[in-house]
BALOBA-1460 file (C-alpha; in Angstrom, 3 decimals):
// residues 379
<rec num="1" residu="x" x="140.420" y="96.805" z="100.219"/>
<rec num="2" residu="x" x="138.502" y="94.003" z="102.645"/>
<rec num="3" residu="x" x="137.066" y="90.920" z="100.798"/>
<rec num="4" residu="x" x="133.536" y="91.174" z="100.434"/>
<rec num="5" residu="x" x="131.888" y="88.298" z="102.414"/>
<rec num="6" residu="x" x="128.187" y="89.481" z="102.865"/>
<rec num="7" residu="x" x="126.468" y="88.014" z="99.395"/>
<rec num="8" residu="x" x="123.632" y="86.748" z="101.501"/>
<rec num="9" residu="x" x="122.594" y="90.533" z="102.162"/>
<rec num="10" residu="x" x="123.677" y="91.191" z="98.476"/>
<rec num="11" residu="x" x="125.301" y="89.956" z="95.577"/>
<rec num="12" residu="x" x="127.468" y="92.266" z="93.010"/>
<rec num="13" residu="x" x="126.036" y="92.474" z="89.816"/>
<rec num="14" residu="x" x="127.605" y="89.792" z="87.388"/>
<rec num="15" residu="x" x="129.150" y="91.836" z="84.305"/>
<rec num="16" residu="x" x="127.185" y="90.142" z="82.075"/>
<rec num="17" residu="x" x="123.932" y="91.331" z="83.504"/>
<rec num="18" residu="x" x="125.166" y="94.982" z="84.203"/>
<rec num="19" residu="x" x="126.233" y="94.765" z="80.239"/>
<rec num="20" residu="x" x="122.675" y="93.534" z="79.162"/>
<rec num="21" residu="x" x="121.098" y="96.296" z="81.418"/>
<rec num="22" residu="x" x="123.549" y="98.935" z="79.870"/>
<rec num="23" residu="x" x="122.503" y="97.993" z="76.566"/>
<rec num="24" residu="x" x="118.544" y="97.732" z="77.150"/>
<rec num="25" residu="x" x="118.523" y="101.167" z="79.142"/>
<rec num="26" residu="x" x="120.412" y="102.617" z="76.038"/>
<rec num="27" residu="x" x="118.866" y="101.412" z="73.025"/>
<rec num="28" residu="x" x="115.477" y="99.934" z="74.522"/>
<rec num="29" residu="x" x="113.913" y="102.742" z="76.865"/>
<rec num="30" residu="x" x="110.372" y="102.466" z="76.070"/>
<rec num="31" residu="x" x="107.718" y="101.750" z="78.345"/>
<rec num="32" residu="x" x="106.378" y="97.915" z="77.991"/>
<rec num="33" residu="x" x="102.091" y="98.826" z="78.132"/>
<rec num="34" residu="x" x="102.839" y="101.748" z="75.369"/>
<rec num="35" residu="x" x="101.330" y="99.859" z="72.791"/>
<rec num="36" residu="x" x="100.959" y="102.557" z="69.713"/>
<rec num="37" residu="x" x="104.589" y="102.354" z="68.761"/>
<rec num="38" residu="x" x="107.806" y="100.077" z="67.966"/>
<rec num="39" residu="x" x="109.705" y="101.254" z="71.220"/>
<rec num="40" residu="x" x="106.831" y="100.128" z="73.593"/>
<rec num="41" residu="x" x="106.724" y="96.854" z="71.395"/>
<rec num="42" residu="x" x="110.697" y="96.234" z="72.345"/>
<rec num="43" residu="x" x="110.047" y="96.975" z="75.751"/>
<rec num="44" residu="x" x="107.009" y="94.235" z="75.873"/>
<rec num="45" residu="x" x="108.778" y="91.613" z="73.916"/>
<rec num="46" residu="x" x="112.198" y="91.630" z="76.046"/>
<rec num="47" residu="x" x="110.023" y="91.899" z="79.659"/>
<rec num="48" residu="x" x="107.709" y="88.720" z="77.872"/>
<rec num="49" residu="x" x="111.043" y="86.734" z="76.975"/>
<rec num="50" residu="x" x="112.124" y="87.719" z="80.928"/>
<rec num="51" residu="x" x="109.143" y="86.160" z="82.116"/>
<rec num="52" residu="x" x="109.312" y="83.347" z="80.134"/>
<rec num="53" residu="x" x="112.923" y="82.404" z="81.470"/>
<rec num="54" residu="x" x="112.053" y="82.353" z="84.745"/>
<rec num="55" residu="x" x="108.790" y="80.643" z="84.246"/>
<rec num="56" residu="x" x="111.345" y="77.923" z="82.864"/>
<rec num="57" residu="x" x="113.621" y="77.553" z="85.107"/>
<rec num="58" residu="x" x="110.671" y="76.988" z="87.610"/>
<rec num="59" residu="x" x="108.913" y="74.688" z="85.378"/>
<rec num="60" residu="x" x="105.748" y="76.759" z="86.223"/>
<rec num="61" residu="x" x="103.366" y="78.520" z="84.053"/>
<rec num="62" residu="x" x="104.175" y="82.006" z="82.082"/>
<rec num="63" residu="x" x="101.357" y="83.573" z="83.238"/>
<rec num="64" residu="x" x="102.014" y="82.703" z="86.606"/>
<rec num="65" residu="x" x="105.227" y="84.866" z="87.110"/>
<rec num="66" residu="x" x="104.524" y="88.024" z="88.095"/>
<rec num="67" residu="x" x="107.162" y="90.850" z="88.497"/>
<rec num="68" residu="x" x="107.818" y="92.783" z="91.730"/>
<rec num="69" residu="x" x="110.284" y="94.935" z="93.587"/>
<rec num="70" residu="x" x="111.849" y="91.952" z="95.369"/>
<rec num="71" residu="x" x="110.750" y="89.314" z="97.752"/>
<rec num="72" residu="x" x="109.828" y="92.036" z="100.636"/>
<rec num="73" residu="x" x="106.989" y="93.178" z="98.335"/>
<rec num="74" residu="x" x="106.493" y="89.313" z="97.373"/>
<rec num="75" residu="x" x="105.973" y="88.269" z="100.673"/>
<rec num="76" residu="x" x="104.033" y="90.346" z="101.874"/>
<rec num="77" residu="x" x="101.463" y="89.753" z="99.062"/>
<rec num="78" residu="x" x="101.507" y="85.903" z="99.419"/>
<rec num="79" residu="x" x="100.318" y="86.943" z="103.348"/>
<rec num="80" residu="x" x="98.697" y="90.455" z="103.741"/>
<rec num="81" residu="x" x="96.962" y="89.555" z="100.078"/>
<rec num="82" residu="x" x="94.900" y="86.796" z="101.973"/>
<rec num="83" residu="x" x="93.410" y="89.259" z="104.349"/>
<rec num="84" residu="x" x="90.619" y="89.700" z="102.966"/>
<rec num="85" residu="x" x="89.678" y="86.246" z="102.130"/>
<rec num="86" residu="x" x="90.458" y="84.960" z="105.546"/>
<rec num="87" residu="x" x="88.117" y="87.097" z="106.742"/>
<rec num="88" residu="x" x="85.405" y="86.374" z="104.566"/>
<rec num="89" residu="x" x="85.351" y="82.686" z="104.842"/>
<rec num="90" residu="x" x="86.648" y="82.218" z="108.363"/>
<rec num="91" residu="x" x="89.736" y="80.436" z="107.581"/>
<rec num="92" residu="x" x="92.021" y="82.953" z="109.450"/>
<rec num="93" residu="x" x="94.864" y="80.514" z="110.832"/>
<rec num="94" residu="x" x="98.129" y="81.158" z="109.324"/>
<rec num="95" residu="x" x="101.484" y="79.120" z="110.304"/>
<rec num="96" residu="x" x="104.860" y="80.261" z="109.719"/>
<rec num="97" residu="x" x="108.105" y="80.280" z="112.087"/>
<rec num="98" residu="x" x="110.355" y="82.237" z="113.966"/>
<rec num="99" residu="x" x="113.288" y="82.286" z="111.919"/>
<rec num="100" residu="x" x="111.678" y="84.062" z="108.463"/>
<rec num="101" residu="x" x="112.336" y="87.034" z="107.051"/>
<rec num="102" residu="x" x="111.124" y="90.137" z="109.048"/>
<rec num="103" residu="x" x="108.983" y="90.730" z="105.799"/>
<rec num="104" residu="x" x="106.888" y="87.349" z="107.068"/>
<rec num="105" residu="x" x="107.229" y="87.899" z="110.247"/>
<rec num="106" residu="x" x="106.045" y="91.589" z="110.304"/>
<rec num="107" residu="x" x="103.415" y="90.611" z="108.211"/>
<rec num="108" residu="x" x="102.158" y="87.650" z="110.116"/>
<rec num="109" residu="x" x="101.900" y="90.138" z="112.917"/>
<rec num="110" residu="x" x="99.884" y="93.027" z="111.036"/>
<rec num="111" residu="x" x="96.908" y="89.948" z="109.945"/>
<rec num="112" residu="x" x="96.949" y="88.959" z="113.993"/>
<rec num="113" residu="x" x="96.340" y="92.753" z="114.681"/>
<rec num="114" residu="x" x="93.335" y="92.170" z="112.254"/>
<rec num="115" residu="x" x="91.654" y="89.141" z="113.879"/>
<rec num="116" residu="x" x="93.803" y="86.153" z="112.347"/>
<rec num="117" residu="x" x="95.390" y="83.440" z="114.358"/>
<rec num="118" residu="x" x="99.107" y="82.971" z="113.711"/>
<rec num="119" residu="x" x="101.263" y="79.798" z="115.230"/>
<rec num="120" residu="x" x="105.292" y="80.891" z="115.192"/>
<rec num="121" residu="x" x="107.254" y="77.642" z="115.240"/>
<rec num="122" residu="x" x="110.621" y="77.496" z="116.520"/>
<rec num="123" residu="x" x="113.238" y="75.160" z="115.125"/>
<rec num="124" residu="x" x="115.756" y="73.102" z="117.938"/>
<rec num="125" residu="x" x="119.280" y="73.905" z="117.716"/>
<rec num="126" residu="x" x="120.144" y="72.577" z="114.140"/>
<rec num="127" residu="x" x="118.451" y="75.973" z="112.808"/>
<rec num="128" residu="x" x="115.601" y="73.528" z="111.128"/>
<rec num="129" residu="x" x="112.347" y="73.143" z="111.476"/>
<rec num="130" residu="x" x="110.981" y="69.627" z="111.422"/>
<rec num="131" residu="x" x="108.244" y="68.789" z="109.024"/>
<rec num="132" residu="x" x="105.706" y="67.581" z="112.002"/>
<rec num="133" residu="x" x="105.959" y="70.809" z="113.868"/>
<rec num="134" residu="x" x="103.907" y="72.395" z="111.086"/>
<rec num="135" residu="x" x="101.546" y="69.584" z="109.958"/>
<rec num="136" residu="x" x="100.174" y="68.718" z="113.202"/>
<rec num="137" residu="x" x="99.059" y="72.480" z="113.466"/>
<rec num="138" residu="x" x="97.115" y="72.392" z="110.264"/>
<rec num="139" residu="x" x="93.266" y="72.202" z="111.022"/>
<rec num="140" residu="x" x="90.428" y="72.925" z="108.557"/>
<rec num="141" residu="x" x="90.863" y="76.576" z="109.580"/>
<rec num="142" residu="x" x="94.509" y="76.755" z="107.795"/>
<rec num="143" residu="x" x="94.477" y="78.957" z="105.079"/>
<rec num="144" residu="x" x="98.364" y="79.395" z="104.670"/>
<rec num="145" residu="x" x="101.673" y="78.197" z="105.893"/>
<rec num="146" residu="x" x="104.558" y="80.328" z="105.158"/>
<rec num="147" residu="x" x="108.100" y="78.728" z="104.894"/>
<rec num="148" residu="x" x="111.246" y="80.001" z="103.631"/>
<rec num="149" residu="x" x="113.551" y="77.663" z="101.944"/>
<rec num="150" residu="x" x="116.784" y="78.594" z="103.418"/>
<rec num="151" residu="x" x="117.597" y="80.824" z="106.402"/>
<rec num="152" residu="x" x="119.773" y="83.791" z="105.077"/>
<rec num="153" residu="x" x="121.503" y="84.010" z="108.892"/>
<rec num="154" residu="x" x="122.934" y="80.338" z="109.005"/>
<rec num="155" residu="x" x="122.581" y="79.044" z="105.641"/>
<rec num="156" residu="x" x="119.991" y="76.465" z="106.762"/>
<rec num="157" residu="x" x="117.616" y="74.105" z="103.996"/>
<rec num="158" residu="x" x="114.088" y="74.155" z="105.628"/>
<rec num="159" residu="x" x="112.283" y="70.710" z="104.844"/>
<rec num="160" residu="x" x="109.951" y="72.932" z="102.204"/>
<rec num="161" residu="x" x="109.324" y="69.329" z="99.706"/>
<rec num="162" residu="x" x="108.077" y="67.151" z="102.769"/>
<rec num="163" residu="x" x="105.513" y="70.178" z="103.792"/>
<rec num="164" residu="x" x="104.787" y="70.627" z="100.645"/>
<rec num="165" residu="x" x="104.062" y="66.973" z="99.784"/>
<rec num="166" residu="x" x="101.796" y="67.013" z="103.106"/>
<rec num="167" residu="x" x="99.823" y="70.120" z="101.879"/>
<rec num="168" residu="x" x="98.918" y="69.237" z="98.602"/>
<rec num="169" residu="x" x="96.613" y="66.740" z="100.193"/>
<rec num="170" residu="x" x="94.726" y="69.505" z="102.067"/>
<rec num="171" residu="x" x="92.980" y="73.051" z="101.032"/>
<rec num="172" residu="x" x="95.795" y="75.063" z="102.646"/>
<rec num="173" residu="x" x="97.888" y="76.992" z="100.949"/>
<rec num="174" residu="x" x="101.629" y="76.979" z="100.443"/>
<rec num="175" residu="x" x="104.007" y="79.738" z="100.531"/>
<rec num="176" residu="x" x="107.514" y="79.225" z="100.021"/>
<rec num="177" residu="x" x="110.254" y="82.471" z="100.705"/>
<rec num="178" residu="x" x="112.925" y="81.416" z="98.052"/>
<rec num="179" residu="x" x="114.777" y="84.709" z="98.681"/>
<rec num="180" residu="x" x="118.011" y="82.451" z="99.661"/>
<rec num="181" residu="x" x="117.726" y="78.981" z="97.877"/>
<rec num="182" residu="x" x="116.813" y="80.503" z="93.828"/>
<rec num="183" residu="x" x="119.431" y="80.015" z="91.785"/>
<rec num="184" residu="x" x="121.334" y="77.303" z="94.087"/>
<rec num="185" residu="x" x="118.855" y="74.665" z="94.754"/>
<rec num="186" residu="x" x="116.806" y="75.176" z="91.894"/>
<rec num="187" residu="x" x="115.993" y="71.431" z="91.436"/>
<rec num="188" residu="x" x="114.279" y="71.051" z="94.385"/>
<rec num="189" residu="x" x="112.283" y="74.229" z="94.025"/>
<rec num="190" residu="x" x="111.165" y="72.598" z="90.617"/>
<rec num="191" residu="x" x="110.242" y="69.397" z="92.076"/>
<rec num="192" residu="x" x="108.270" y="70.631" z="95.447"/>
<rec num="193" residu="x" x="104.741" y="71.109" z="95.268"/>
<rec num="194" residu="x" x="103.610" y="74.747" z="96.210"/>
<rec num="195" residu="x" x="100.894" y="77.115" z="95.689"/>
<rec num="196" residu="x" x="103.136" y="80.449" z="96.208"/>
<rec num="197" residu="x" x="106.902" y="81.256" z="95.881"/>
<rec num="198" residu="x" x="109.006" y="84.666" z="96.919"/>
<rec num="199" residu="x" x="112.549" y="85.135" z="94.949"/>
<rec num="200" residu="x" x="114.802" y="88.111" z="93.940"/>
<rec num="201" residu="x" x="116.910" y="89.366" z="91.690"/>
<rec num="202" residu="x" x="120.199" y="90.777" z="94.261"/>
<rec num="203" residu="x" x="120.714" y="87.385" z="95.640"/>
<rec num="204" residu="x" x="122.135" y="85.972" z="92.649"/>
<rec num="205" residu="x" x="123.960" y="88.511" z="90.601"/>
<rec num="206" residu="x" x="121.093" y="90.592" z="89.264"/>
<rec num="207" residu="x" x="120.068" y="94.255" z="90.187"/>
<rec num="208" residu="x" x="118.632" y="94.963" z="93.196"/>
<rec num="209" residu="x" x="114.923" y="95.852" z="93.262"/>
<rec num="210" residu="x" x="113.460" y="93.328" z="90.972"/>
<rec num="211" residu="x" x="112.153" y="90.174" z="91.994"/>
<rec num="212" residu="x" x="108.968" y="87.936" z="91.338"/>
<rec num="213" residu="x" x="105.811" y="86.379" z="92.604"/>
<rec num="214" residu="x" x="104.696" y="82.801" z="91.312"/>
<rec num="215" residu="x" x="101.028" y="82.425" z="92.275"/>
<rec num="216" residu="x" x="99.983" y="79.454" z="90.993"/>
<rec num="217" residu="x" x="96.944" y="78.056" z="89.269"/>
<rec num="218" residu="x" x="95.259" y="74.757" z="90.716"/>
<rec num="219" residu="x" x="93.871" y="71.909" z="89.080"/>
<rec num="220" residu="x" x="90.402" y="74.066" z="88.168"/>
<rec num="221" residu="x" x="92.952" y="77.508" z="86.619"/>
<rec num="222" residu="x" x="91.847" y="79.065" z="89.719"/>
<rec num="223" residu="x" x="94.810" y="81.371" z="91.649"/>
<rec num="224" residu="x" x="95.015" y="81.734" z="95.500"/>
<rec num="225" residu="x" x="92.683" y="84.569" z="96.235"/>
<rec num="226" residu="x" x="95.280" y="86.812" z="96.813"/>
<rec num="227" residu="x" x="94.430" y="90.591" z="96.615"/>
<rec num="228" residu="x" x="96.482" y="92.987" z="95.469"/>
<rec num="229" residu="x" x="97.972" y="95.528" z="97.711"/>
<rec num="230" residu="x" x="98.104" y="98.702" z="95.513"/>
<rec num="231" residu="x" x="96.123" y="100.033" z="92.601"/>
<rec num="232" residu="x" x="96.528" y="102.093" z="89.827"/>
<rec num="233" residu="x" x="96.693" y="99.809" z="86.400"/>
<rec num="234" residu="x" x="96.755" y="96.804" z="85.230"/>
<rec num="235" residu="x" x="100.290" y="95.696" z="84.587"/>
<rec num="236" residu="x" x="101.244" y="92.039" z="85.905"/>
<rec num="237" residu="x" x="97.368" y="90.821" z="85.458"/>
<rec num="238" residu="x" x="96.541" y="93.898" z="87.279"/>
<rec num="239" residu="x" x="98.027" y="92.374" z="91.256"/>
<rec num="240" residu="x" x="100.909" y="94.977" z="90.904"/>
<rec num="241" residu="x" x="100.458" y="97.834" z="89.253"/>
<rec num="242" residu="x" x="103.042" y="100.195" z="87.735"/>
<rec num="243" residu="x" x="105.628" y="100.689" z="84.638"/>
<rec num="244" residu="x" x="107.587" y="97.590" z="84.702"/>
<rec num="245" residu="x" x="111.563" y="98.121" z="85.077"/>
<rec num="246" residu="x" x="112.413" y="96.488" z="81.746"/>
<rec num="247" residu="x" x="116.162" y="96.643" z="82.318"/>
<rec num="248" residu="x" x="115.686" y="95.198" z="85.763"/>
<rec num="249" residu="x" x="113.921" y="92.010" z="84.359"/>
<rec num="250" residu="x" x="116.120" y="91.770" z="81.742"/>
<rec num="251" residu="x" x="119.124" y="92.087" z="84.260"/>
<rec num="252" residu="x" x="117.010" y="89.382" z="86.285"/>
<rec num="253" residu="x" x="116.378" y="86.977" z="84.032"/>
<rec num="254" residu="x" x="119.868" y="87.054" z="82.574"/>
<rec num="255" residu="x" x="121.127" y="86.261" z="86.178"/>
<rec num="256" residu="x" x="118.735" y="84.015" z="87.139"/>
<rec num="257" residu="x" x="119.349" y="81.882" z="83.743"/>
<rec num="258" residu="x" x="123.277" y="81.983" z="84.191"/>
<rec num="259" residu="x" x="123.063" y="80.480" z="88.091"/>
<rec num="260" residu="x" x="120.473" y="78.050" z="86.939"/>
<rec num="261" residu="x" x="123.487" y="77.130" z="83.915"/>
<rec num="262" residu="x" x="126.220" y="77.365" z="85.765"/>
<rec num="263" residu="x" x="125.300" y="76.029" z="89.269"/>
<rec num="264" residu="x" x="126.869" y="72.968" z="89.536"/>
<rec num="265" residu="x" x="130.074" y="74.527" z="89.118"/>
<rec num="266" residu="x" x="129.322" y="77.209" z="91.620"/>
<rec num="267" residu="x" x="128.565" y="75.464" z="94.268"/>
<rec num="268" residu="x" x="131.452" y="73.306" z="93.684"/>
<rec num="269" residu="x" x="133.356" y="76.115" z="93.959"/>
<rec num="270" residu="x" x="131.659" y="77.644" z="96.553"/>
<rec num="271" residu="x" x="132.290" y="74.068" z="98.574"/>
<rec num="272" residu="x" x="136.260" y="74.346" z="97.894"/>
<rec num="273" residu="x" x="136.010" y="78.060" z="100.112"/>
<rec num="274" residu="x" x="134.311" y="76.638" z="102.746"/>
<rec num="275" residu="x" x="136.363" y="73.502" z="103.191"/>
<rec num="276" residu="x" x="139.459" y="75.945" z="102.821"/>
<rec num="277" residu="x" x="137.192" y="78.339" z="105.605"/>
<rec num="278" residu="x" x="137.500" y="75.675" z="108.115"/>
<rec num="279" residu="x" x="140.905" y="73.795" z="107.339"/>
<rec num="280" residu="x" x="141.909" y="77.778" z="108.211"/>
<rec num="281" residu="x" x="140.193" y="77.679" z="111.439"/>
<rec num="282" residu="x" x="141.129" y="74.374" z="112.897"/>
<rec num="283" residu="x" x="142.431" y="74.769" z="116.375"/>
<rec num="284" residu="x" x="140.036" y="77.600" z="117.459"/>
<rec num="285" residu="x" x="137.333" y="77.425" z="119.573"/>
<rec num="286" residu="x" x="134.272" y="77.514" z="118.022"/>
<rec num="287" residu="x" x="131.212" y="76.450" z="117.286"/>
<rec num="288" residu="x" x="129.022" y="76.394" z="113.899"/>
<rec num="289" residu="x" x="125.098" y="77.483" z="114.544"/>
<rec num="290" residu="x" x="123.254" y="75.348" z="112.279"/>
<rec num="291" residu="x" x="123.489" y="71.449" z="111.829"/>
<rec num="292" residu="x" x="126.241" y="71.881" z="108.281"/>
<rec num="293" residu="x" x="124.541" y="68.789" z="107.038"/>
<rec num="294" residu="x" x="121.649" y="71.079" z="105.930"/>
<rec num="295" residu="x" x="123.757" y="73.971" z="105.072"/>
<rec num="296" residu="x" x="124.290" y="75.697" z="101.834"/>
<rec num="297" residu="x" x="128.251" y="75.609" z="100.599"/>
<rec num="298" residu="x" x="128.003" y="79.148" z="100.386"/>
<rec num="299" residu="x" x="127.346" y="80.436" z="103.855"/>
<rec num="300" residu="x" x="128.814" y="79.751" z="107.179"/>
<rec num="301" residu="x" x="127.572" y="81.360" z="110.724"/>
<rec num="302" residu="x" x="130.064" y="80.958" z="113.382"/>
<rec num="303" residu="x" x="130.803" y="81.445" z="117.022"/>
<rec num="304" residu="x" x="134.266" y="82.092" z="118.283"/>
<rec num="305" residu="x" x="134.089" y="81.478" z="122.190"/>
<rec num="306" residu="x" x="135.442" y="84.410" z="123.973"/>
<rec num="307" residu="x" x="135.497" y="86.320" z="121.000"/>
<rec num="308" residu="x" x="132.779" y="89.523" z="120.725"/>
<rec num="309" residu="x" x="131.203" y="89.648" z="116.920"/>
<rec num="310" residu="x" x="131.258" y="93.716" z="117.145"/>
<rec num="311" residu="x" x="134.531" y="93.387" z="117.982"/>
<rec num="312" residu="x" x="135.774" y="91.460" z="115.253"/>
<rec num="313" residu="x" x="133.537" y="93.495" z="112.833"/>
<rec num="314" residu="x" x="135.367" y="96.788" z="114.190"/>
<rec num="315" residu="x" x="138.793" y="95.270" z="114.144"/>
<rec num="316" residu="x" x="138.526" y="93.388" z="110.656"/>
<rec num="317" residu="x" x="136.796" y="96.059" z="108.614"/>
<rec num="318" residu="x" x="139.693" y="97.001" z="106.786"/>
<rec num="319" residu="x" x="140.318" y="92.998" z="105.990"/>
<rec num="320" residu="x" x="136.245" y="91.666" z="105.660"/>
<rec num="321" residu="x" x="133.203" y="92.645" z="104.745"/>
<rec num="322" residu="x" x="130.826" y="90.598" z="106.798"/>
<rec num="323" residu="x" x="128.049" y="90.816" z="109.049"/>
<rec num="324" residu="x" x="125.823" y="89.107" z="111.836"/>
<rec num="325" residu="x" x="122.951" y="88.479" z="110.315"/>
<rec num="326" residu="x" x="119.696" y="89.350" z="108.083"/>
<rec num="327" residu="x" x="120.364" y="92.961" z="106.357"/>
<rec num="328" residu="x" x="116.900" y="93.705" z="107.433"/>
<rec num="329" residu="x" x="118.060" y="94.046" z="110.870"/>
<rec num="330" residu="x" x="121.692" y="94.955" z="110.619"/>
<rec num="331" residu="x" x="120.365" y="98.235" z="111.948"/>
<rec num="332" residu="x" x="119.642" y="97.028" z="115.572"/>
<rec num="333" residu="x" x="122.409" y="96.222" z="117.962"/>
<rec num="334" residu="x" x="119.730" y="93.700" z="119.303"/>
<rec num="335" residu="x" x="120.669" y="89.955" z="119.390"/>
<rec num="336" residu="x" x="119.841" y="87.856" z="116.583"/>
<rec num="337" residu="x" x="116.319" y="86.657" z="116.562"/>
<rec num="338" residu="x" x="117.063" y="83.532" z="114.365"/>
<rec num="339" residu="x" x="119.841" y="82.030" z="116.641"/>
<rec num="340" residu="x" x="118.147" y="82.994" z="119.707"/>
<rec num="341" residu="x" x="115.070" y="81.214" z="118.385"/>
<rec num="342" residu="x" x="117.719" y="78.173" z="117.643"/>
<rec num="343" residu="x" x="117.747" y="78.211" z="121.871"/>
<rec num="344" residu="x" x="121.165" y="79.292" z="121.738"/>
<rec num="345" residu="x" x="122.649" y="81.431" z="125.026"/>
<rec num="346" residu="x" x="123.158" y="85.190" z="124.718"/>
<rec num="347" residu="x" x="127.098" y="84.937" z="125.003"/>
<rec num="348" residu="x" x="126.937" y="82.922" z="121.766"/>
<rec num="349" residu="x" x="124.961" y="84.856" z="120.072"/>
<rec num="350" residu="x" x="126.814" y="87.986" z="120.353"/>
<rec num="351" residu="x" x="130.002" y="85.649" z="119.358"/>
<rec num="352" residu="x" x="128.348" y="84.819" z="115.808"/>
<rec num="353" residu="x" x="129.357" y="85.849" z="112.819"/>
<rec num="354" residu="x" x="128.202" y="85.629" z="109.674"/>
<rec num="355" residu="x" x="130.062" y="84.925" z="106.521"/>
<rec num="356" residu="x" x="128.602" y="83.891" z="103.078"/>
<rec num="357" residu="x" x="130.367" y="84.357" z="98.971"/>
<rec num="358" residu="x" x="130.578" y="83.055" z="95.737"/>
<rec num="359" residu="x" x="132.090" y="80.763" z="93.318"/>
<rec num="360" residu="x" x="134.363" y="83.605" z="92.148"/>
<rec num="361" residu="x" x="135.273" y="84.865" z="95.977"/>
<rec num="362" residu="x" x="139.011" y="85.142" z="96.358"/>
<rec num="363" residu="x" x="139.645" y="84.887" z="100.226"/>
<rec num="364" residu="x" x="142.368" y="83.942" z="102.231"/>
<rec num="365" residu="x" x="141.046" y="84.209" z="106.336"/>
<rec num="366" residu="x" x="144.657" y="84.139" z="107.650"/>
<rec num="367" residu="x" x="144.285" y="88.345" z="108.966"/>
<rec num="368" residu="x" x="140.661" y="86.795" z="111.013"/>
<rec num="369" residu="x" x="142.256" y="83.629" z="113.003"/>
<rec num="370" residu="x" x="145.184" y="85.944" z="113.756"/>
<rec num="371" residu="x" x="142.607" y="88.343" z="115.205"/>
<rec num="372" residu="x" x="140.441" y="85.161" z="116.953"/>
<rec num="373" residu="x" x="143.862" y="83.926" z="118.632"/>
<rec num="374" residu="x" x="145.348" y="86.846" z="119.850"/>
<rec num="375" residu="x" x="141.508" y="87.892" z="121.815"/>
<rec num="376" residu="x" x="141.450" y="83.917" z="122.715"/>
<rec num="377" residu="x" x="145.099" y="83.998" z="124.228"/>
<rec num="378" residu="x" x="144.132" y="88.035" z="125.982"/>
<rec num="379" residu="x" x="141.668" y="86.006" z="127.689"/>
């Protein structure tokens, strides 16, 4: 059975969290607004004591944790919820760059098809944007940037506590895509000063589908004047309506609290595999897309000259399960926007793979540098 290598696309669920859901779908299936009887109670008190974990391991407000279907459906409230506001006052310039999630990107487009002005900034070849490219955009007319914390493609930390420090000190707004970083780097997401923040639930060993918004309050209680994108109750202070998934925040919190535990020791672990990734590969040629200074341990995009991704993909299926980039556009044979907005050439770009696990991956990568040699000496 191949080694599954593609955690940055999804995560199994940790047996502890698929044991907690088991046991709150089974014994705890009322709905959390019922409020006339001692199942809807349950419901309330376990999604409340969800909340309140997360809200924790943030160090942010209770209240400002709301729950949503994932960071898609986060994201595209921190942006497309500003609409209407941007409109209204004028402030319609939004900044964001070309290596987010197509759930920013797509989104950013959709407010330039309604009047707003959007600046796309590209980072050099080290797959990071520098601070400066953004700040020296920001004018009085900046009602948002939008930054992701880590790029799920090459595993590469954006700068999101220097542009954050930089914001505070002006009326713009800061949105931070967390989708990659929660759960690993959850110190610095504690200690960086933002206004918004995306995460999820499958990234980390929870369920897939679940995920949160933080919308935070400023120094008068007031919220960014986000508007909510569908209607039809009042559930999570009435921006997303709906009946919460109570064994889904249950199974998120759970996960989120045992990463934020046992990170250290993860990543550690995580390290070990990719120091034993490229002892393995020594001798090849390749090359790494991303500077690995600013790289997570648990992810690794590579380029093996002379070597066609789809054709290690089709060879190695039986050995790996790893892909070429974001899920979101695993659909499209197209070339990778993210690298190819690194300025790297189309030749290696189709050569990149990526590969990304977790502190209890077993792996040994002898069946792929057999494959990588024998194509290398063919050619």
């Amino acid at each position: 059975m191949a080694v599954y290598l593609d955690f940055n696309a999804s995560s199994p669920v940790d047996e502890r969290v698929l044991e907690r859901m088991i046991e709150i779908y089974r014994s705890h299936y009322g709905n959390a607004d019922s409020r006339t009887h001692i199942f809807g109670t349950e419901a309330k008190e376990i999604v409340s004591a969800s909340r309140k974990t997360i809200a924790e391991i943030l160090s942010v407000d209770t209240t400002d944790v709301l729950f949503t279907s994932g960071s898609t459906e986060s994201n595209n409230m921190a942006i497309l919820g500003l609409l209407e506001y941007a409109n209204e006052t004028g402030r319609n310039h939004f900044i964001t760059t070309t290596i987010e999630h197509k759930s920013v990107l797509e989104a950013m487009k959709h407010l330039e098809k309604h009047g707003c002005v959007v600046d796309f900034v590209a980072p050099d070849e080290t797959g990071r944007i520098k601070p400066q490219q953004i700040l020296e955009l920001v004018t009085d007319k900046t009602l948002l940037v939008s930054l992701m914390h880590v790029n799920s493609e090459t595993g590469i930390i954006q700068p999101i506590k220097e542009v954050g420090e930089a914001l505070e000190k002006t009326p713009t707004y800061f949105h931070i895509d967390a989708t990659q970083g929660f759960g690993k780097l959850n110190d610095e997401l504690r200690n960086t000063k933002y206004d918004m923040l995306s995460v999820t639930a499958h990234k980390l060993g929870g369920p897939q589908g679940v995920g949160a918004i933080v919308l935070k309050r400023d120094k008068s209680y007031k919220r960014p004047p986000v508007k909510p994108l569908m209607y039809g109750g009042q559930q999570e202070r009435g921006f997303r309506p709906g009946t919460t998934p109570v064994a889904l925040v249950a199974g998120f919190a759970l996960a989120a609290q045992l990463c934020n535990d046992e990170c250290e020791k993860h990543m550690k672990k995580c390290a070990e595999i990719k120091a034993d990734f490229i002892e393995s590969i020594k001798g090849l040629n390749y090359s790494f897309n991303g500077a690995q200074e600013y790289c997570l341990p648990t992810t690794v995009n590579v380029s093996f000259h002379g070597v066609d991704a789809e054709g290690i993909f089709l060879a190695m299926k039986e050995n790996y399960a790893f892909s070429n980039g974001s899920a979101c556009n695993s659909g499209s044979h197209s070339p990778s926007y993210v690298l190819t907005s690194m300025g790297l050439d189309e030749v290696r770009v189709s050569e990149a793979i990526r590969i990304s696990w977790n502190y209890n991956t077993k792996v040994d990568f002898f069946e792929l540098v057999d494959y990588v040699k024998s194509m290398t000496d063919s050619n």
